[in-house]
Structure formats: structure tokens, C-alpha cells
Biopython code that builds the backbone (N, CA, C, O; Angstrom):
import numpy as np
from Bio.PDB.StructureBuilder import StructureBuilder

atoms = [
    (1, "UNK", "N", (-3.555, 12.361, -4.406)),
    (1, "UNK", "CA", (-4.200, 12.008, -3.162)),
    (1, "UNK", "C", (-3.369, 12.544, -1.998)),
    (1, "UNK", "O", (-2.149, 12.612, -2.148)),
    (2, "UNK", "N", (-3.901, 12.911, -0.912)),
    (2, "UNK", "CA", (-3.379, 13.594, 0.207)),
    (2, "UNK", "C", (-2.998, 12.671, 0.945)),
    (2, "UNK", "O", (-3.844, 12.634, 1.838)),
    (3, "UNK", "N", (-2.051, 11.694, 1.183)),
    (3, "UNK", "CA", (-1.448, 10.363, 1.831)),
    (3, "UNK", "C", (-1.143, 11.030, 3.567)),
    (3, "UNK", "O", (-1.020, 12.237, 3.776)),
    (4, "UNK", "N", (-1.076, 10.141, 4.488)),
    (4, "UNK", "CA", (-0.837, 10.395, 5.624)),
    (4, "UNK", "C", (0.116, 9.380, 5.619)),
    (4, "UNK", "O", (-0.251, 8.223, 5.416)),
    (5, "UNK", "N", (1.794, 9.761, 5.899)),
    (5, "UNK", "CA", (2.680, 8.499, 5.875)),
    (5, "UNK", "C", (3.502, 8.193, 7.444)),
    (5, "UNK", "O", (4.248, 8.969, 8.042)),
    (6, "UNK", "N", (3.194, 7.180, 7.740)),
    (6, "UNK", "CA", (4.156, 7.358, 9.425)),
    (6, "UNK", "C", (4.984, 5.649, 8.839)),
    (6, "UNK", "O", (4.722, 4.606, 8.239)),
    (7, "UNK", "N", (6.328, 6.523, 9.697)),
    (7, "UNK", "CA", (7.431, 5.354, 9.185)),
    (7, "UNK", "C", (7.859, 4.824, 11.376)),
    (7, "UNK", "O", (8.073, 5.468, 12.403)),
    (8, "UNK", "N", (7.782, 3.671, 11.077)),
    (8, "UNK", "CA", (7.340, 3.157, 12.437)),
    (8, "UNK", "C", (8.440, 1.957, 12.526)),
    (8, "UNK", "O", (8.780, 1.351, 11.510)),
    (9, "UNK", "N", (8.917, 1.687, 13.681)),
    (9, "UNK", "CA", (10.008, 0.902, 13.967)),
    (9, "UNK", "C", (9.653, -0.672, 13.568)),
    (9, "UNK", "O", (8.499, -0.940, 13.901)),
    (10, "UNK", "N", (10.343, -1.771, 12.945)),
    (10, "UNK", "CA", (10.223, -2.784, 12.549)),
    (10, "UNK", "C", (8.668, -3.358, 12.841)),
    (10, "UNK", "O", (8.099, -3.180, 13.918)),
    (11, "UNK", "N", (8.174, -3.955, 11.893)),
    (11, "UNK", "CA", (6.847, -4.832, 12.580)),
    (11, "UNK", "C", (7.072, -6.426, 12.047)),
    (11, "UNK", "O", (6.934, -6.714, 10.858)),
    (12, "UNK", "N", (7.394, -7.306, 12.957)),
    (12, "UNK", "CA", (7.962, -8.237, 12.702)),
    (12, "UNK", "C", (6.954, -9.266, 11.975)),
    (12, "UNK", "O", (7.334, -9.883, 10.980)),
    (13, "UNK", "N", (5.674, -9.429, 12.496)),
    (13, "UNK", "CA", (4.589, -10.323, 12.568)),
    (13, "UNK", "C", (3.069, -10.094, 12.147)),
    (13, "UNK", "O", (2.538, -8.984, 12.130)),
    (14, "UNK", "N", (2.792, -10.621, 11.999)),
    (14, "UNK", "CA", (1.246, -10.344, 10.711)),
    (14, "UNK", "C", (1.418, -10.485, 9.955)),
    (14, "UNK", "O", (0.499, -11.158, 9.487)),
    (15, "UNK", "N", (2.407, -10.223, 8.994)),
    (15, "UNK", "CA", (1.846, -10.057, 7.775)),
    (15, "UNK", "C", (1.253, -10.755, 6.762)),
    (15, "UNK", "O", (0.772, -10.307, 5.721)),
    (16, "UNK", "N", (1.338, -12.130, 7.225)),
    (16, "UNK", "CA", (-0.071, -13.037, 6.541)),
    (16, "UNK", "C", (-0.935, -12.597, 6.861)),
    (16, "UNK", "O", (-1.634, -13.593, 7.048)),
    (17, "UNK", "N", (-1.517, -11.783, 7.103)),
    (17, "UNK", "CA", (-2.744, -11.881, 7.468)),
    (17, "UNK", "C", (-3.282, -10.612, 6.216)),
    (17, "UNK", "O", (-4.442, -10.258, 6.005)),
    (18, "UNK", "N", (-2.202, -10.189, 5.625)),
    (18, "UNK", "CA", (-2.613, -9.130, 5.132)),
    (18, "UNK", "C", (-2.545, -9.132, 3.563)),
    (18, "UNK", "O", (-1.506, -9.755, 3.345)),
    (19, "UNK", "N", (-3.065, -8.789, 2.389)),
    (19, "UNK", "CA", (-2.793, -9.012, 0.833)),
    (19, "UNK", "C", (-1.909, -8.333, 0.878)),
    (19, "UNK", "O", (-1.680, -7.394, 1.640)),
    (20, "UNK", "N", (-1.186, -8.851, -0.143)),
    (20, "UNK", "CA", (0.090, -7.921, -1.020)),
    (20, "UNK", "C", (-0.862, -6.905, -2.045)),
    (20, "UNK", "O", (-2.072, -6.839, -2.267)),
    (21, "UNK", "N", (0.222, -6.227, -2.498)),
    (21, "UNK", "CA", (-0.382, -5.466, -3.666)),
    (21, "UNK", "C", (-0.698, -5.946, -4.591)),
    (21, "UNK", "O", (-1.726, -5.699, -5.222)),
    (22, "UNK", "N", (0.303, -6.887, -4.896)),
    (22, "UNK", "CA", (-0.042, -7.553, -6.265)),
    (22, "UNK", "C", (-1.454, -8.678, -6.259)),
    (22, "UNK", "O", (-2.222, -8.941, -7.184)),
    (23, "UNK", "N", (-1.434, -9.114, -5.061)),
    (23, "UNK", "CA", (-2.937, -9.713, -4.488)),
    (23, "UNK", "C", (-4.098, -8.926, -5.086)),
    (23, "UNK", "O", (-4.827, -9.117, -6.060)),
    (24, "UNK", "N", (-4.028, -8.140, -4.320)),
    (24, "UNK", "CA", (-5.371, -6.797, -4.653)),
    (24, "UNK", "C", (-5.540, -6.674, -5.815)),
    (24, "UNK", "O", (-6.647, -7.051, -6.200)),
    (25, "UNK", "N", (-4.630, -6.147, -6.830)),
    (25, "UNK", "CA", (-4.428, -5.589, -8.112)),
    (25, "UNK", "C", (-5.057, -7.032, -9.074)),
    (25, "UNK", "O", (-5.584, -6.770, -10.155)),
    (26, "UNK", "N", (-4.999, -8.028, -8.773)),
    (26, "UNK", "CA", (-5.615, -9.256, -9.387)),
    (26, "UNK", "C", (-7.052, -9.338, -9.025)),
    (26, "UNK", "O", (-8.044, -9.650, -9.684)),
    (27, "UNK", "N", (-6.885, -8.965, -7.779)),
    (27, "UNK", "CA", (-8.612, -9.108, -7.480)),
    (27, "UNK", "C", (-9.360, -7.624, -7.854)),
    (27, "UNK", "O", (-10.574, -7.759, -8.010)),
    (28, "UNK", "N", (-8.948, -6.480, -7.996)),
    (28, "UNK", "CA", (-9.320, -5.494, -8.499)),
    (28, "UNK", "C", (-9.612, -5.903, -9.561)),
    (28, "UNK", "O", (-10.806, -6.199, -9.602)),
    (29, "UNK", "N", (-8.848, -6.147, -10.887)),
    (29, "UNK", "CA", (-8.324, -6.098, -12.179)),
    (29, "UNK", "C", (-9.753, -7.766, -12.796)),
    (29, "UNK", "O", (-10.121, -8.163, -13.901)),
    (30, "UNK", "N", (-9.937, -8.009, -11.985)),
    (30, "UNK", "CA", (-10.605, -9.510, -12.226)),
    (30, "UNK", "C", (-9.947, -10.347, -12.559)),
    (30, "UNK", "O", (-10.815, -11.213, -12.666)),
    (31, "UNK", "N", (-8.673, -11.024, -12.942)),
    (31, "UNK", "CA", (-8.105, -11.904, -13.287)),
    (31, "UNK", "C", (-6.647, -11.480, -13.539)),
    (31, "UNK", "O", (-6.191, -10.386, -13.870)),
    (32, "UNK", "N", (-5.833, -13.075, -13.201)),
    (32, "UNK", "CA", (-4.422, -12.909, -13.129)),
    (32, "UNK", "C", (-4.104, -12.580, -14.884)),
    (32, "UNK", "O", (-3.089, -11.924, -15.118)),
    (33, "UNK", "N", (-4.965, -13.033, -16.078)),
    (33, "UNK", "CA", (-4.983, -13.185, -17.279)),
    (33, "UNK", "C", (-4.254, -11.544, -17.434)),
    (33, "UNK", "O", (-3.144, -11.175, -17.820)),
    (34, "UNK", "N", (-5.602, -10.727, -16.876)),
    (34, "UNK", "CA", (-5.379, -9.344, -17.468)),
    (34, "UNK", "C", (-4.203, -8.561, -17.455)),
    (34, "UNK", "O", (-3.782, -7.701, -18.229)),
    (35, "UNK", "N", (-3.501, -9.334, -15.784)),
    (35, "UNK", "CA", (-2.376, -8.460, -15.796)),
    (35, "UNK", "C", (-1.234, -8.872, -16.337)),
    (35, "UNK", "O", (-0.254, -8.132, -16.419)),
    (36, "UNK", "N", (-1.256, -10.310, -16.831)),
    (36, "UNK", "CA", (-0.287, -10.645, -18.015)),
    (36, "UNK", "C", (-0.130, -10.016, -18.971)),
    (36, "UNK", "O", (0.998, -9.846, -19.432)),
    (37, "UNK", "N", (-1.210, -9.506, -19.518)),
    (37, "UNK", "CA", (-1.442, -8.876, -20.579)),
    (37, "UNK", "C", (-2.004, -7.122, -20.279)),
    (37, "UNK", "O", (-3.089, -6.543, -20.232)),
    (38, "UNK", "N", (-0.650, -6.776, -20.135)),
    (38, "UNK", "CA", (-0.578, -5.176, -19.669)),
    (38, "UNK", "C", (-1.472, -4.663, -20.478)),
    (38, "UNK", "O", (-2.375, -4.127, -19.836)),
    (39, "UNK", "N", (-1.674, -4.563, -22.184)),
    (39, "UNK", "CA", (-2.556, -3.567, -22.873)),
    (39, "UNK", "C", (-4.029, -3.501, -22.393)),
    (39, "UNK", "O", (-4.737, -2.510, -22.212)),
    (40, "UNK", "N", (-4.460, -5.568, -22.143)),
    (40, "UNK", "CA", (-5.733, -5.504, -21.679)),
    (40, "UNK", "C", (-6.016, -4.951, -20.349)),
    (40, "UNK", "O", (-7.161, -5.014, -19.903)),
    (41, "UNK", "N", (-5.014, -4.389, -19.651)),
    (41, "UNK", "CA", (-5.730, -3.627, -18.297)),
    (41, "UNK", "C", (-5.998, -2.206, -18.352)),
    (41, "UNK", "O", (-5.312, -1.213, -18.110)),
    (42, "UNK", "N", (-7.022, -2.364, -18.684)),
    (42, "UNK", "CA", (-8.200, -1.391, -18.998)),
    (42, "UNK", "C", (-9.063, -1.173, -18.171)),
    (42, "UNK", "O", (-9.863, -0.340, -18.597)),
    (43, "UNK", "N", (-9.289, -1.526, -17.179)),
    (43, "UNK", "CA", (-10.036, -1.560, -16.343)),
    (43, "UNK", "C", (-9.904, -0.602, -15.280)),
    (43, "UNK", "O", (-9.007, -0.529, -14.439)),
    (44, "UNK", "N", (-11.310, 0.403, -15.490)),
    (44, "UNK", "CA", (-10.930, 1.744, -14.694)),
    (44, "UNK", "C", (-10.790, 1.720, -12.726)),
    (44, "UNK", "O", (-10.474, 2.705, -12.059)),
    (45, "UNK", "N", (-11.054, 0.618, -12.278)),
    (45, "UNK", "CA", (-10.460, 0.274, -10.900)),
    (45, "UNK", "C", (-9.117, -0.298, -10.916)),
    (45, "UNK", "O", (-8.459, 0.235, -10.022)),
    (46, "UNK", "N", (-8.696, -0.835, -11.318)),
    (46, "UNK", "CA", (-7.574, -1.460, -11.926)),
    (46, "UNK", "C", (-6.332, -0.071, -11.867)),
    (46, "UNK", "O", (-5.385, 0.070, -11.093)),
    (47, "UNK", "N", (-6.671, 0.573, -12.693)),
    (47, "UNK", "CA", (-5.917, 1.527, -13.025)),
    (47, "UNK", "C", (-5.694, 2.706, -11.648)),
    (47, "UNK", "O", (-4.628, 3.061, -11.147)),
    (48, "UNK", "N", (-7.055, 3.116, -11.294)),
    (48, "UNK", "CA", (-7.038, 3.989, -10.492)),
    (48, "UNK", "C", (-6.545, 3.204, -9.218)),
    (48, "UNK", "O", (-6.210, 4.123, -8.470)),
    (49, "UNK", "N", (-6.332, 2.128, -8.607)),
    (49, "UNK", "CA", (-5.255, 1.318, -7.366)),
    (49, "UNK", "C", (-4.138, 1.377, -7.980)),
    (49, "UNK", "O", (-3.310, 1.368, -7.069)),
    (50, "UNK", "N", (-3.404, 1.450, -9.289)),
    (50, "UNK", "CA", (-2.417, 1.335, -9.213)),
    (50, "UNK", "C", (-1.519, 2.965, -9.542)),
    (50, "UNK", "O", (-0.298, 3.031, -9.406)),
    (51, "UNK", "N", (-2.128, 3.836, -9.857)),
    (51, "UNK", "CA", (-1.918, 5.233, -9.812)),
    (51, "UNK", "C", (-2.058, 5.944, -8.174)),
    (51, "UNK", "O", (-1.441, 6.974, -7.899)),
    (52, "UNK", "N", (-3.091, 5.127, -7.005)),
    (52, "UNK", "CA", (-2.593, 5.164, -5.589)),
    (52, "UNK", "C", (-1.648, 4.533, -5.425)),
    (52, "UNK", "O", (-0.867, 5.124, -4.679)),
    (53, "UNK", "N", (-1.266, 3.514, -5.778)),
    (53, "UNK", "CA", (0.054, 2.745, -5.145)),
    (53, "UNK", "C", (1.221, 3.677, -5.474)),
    (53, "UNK", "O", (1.995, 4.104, -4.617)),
    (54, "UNK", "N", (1.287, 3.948, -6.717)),
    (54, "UNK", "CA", (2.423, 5.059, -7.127)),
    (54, "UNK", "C", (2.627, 6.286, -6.643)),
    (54, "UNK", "O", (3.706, 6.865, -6.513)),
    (55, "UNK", "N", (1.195, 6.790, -6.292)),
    (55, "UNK", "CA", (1.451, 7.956, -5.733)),
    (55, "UNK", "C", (1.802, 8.034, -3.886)),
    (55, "UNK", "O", (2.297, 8.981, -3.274)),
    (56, "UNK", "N", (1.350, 6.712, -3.347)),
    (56, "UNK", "CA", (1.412, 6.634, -2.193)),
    (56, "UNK", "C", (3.007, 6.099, -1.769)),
    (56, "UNK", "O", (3.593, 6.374, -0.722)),
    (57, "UNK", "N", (3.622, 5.082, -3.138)),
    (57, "UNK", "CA", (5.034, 5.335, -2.867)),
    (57, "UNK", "C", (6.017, 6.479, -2.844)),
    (57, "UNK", "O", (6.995, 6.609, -2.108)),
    (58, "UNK", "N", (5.546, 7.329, -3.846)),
    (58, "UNK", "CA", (6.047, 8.935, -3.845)),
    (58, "UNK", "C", (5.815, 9.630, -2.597)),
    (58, "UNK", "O", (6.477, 10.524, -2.071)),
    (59, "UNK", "N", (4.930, 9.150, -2.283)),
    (59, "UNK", "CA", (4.841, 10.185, -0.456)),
    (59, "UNK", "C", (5.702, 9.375, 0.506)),
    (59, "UNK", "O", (6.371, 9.772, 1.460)),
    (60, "UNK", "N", (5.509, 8.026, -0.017)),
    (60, "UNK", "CA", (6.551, 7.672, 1.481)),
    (60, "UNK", "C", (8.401, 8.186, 0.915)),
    (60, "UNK", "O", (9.305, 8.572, 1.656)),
    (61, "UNK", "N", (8.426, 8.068, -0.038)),
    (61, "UNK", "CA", (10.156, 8.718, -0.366)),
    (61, "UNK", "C", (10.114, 9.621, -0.001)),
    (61, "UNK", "O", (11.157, 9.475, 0.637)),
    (62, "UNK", "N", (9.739, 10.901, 0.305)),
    (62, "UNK", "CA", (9.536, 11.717, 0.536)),
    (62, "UNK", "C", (9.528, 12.121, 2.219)),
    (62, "UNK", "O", (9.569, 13.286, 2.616)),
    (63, "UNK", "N", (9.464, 10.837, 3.176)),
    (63, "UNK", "CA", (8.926, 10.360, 4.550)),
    (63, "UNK", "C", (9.919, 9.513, 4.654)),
    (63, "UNK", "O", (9.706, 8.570, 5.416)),
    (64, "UNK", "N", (11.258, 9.560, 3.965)),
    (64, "UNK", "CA", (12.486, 8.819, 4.798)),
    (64, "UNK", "C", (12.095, 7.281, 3.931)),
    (64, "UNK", "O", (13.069, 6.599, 4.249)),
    (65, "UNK", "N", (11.360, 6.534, 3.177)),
    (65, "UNK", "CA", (11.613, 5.656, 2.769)),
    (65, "UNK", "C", (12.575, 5.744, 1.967)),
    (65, "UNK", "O", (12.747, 6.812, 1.378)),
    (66, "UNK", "N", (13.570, 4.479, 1.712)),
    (66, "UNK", "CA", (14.922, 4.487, 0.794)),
    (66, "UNK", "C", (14.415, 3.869, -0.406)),
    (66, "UNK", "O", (15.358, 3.758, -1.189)),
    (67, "UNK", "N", (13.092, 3.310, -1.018)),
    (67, "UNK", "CA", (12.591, 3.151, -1.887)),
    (67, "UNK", "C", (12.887, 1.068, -2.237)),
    (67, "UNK", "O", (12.625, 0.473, -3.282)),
    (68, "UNK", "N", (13.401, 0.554, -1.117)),
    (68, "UNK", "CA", (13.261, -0.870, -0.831)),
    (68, "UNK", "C", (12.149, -1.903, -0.371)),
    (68, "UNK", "O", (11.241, -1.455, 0.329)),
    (69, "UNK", "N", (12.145, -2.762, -0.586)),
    (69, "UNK", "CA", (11.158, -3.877, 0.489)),
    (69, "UNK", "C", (11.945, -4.910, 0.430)),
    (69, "UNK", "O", (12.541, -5.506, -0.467)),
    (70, "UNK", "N", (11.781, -5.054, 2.070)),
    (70, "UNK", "CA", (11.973, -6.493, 2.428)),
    (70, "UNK", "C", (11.215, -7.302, 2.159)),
    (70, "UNK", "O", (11.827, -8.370, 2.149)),
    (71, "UNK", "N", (9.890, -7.491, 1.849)),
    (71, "UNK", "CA", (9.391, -8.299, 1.176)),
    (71, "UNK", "C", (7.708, -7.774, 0.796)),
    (71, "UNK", "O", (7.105, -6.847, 1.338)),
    (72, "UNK", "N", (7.266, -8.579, -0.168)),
    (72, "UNK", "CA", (6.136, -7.936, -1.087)),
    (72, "UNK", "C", (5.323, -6.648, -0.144)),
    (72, "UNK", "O", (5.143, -6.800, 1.065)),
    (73, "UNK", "N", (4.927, -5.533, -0.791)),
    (73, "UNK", "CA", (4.033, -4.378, -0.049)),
    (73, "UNK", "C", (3.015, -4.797, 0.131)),
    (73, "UNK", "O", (2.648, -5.518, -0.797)),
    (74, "UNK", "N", (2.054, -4.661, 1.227)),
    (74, "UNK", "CA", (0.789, -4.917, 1.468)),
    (74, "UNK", "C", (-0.237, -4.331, 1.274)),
    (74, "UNK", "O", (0.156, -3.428, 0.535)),
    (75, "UNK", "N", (-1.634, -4.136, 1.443)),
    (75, "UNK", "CA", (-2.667, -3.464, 1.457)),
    (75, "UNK", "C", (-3.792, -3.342, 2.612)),
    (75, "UNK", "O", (-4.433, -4.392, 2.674)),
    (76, "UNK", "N", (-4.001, -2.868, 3.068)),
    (76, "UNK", "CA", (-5.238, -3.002, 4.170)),
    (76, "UNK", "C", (-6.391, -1.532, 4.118)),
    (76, "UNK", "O", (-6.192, -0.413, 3.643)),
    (77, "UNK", "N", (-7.655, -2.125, 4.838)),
    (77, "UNK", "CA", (-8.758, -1.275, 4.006)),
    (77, "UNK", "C", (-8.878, -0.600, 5.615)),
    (77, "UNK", "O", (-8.295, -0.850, 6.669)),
    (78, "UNK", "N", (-9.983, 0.416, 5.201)),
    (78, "UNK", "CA", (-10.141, 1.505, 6.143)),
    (78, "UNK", "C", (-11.552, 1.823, 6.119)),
    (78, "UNK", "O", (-11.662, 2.841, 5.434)),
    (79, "UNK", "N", (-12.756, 1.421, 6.562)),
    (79, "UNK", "CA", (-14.093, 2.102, 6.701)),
    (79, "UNK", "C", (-13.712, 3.714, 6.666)),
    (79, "UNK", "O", (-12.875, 4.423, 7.224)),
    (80, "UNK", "N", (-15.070, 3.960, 5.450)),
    (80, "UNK", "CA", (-14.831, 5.435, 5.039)),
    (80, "UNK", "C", (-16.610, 5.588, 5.052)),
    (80, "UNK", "O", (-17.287, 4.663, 5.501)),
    (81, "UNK", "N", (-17.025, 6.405, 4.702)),
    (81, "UNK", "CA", (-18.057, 6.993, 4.669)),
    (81, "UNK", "C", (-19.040, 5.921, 3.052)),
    (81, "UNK", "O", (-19.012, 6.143, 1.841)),
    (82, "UNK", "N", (-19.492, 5.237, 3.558)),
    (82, "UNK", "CA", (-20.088, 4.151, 2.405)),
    (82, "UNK", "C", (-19.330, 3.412, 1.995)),
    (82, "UNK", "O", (-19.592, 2.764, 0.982)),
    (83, "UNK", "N", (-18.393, 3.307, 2.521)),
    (83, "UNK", "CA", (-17.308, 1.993, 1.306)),
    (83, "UNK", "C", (-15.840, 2.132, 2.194)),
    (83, "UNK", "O", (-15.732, 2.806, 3.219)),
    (84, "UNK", "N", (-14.838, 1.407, 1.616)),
    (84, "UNK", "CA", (-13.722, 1.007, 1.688)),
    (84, "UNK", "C", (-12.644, 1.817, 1.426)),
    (84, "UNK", "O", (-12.613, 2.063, 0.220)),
    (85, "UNK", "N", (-11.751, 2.337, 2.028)),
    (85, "UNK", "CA", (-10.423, 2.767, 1.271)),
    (85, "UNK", "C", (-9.419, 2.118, 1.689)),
    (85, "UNK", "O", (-9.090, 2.016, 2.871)),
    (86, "UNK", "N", (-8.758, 1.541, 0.563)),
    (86, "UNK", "CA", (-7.246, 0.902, 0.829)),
    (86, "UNK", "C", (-6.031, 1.926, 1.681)),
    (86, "UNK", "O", (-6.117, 3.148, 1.796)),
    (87, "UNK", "N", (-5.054, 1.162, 2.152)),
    (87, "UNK", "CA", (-3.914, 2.150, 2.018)),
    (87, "UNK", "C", (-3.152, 1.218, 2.578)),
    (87, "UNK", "O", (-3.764, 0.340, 3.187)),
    (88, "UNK", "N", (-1.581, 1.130, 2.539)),
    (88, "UNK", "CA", (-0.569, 0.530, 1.879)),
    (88, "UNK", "C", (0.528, 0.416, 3.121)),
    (88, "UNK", "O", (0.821, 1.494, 3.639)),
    (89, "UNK", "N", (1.033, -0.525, 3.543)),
    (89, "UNK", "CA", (2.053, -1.054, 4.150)),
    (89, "UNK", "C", (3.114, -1.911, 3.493)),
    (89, "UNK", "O", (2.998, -2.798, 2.647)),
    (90, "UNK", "N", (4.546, -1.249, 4.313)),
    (90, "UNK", "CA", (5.519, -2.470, 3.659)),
    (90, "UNK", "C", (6.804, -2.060, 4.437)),
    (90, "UNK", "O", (6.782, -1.168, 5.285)),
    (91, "UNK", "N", (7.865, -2.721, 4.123)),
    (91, "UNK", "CA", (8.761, -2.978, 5.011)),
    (91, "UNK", "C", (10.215, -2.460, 4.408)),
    (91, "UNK", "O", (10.540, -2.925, 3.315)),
    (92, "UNK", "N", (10.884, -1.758, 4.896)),
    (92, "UNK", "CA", (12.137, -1.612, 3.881)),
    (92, "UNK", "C", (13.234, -2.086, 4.565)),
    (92, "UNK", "O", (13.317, -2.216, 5.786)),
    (93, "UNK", "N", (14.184, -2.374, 3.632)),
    (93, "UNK", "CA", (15.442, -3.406, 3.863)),
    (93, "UNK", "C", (16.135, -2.919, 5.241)),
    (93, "UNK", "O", (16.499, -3.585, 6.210)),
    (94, "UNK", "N", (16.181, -1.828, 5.049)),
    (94, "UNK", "CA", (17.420, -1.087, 5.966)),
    (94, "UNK", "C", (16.872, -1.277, 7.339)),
    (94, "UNK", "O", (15.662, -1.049, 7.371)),
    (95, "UNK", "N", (17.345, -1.596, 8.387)),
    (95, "UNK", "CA", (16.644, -1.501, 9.855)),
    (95, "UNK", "C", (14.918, -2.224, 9.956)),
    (95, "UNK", "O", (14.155, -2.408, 10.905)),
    (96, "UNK", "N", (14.828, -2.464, 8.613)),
    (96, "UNK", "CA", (13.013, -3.365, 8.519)),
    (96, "UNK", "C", (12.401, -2.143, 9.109)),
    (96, "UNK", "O", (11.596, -2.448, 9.990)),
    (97, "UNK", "N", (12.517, -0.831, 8.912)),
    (97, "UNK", "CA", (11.478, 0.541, 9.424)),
    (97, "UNK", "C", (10.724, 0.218, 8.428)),
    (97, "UNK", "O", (11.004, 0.028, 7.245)),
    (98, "UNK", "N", (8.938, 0.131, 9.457)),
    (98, "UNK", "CA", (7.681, 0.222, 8.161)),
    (98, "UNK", "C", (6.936, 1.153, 7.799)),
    (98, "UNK", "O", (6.521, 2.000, 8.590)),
    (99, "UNK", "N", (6.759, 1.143, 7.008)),
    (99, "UNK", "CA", (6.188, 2.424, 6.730)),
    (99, "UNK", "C", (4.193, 2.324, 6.199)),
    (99, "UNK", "O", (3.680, 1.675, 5.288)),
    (100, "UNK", "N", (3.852, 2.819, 6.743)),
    (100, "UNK", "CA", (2.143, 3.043, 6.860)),
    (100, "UNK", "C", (1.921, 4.135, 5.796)),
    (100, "UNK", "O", (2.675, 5.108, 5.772)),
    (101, "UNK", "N", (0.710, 3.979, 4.742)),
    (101, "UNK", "CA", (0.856, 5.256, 4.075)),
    (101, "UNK", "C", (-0.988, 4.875, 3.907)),
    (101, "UNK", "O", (-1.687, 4.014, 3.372)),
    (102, "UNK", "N", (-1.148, 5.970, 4.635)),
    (102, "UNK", "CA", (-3.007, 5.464, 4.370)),
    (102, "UNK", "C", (-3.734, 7.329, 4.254)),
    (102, "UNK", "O", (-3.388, 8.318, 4.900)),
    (103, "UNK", "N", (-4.564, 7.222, 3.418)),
    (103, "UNK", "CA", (-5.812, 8.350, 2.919)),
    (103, "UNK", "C", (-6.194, 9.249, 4.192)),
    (103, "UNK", "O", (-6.267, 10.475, 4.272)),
    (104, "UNK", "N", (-6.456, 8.072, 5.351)),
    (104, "UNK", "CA", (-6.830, 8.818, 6.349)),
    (104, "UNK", "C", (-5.733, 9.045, 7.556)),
    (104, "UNK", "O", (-4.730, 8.330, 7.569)),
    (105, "UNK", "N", (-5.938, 10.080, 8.604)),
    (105, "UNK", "CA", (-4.859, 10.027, 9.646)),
    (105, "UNK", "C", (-5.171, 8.887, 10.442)),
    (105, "UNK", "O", (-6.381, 8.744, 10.615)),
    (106, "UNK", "N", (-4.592, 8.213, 10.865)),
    (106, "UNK", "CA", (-3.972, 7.266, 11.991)),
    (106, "UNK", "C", (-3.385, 7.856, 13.469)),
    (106, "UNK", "O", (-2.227, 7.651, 13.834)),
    (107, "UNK", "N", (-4.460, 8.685, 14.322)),
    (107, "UNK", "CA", (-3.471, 9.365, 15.054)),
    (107, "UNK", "C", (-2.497, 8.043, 16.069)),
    (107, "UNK", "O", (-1.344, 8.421, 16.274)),
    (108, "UNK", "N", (-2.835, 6.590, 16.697)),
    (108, "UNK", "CA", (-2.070, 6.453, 17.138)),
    (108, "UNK", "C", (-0.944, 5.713, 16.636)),
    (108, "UNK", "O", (-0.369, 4.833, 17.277)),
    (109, "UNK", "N", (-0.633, 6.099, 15.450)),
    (109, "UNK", "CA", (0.784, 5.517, 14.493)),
    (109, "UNK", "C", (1.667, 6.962, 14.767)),
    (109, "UNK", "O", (2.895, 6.877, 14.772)),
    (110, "UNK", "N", (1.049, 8.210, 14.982)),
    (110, "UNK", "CA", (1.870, 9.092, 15.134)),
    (110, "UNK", "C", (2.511, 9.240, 16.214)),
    (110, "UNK", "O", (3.484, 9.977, 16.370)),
    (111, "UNK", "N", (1.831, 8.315, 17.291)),
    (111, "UNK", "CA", (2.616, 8.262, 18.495)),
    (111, "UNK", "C", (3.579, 7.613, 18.444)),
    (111, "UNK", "O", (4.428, 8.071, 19.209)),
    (112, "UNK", "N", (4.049, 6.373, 17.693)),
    (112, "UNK", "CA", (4.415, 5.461, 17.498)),
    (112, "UNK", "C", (6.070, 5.476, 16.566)),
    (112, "UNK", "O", (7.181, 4.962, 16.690)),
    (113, "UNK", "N", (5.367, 6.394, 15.635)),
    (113, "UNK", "CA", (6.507, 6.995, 14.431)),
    (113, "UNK", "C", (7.792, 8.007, 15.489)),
    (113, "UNK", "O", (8.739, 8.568, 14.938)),
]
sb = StructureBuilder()
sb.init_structure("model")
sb.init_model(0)
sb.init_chain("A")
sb.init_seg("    ")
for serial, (resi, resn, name, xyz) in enumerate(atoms, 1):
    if name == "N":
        sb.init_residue(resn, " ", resi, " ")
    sb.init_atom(name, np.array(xyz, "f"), 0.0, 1.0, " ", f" {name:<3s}", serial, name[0])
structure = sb.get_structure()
């Protein structure tokens, strides 16, 4: 996936408001059961969010992340052309710099970064 990543000075506040990954990945996956049970996640949404999450962490290392969180990564959606696309926020230890990694551009995060 072609990630757009902007790493942006501390964001202190919100982040209740927002799912974690591991949130999503339960509600993707249909149940906390399945992901206990790694073999049974089979589930071709399931799989394909968590092959974005991986690949969208590989773009932010790549974008100055040190590969930390200060605390759980988030998710937030994006109106796309008929439907939804996720893309991924989270916070890293060092200086709390966050990092935004979403499908589409964000031009005013680039002002920001």
C-alpha cells in the first residue's frame, strides 16, 4: 500500500476518542475468541487490516519512527469513494512525536510535520 506518513509534534489529548488497533482487529475479526486462537483467524478482513498495520508500520520506520509507543496505536477511518479506509496513529516514547500514517494525503498534517 502507498502510505502517506507525517510525524507531527506531541498530541497530548483525544485519544479516547479513538480505537486502538487491537480494538478494530476484534471488531474486524468478529470476536475476541478468534484472536485467542491465532490458527482460527482466517478471516479474510481480519487478515488484510493486519498486513496494513504491518505495512503501515514499515513506512513509518522508514519516516523517523524509532519503532516505540507510548501507549496502544490507534485507528481512524477516512471517507473514500463508497466506503471507509482506516489509517493508523500512535505515539512514540521519545519526545511523544506522533506519527499519522494514512492511504490518503492529509495536506494539512504536512504543514504541521
Amino acid at each position: 500500500m502507498n502510505w502517506h506518513v507525517y510525524a507531527l509534534p506531541a498530541i497530548d489529548f483525544g485519544w479516547g476518542h479513538v480505537k486502538t488497533v487491537k480494538e478494530t482487529l476484534v471488531a474486524i475479526a468478529g470476536s475476541q475468541e478468534e484472536l485467542d486462537h491465532p490458527d482460527g483467524l482466517d478471516t479474510a478482513n481480519a487478515k488484510v487490516f493486519l498486513d496494513a498495520w504491518e505495512s503501515a508500520k514499515a513506512a513509518a520506520l522508514g519516516n523517523g519512527w524509532e519503532g516505540d509507543f507510548r501507549h496502544e496505536p490507534s485507528v481512524f477511518w477516512l471517507p473514500s469513494e463508497g466506503y471507509f479506509d482506516y489509517a493508523f496513529v500512535f505515539k512514540q516514547e521519545n519526545d511523544g512525536a506522533t506519527f499519522v500514517v494514512s492511504p490518503h494525503a492529509l495536506p494539512w498534517l504536512a504543514q504541521l510535520a
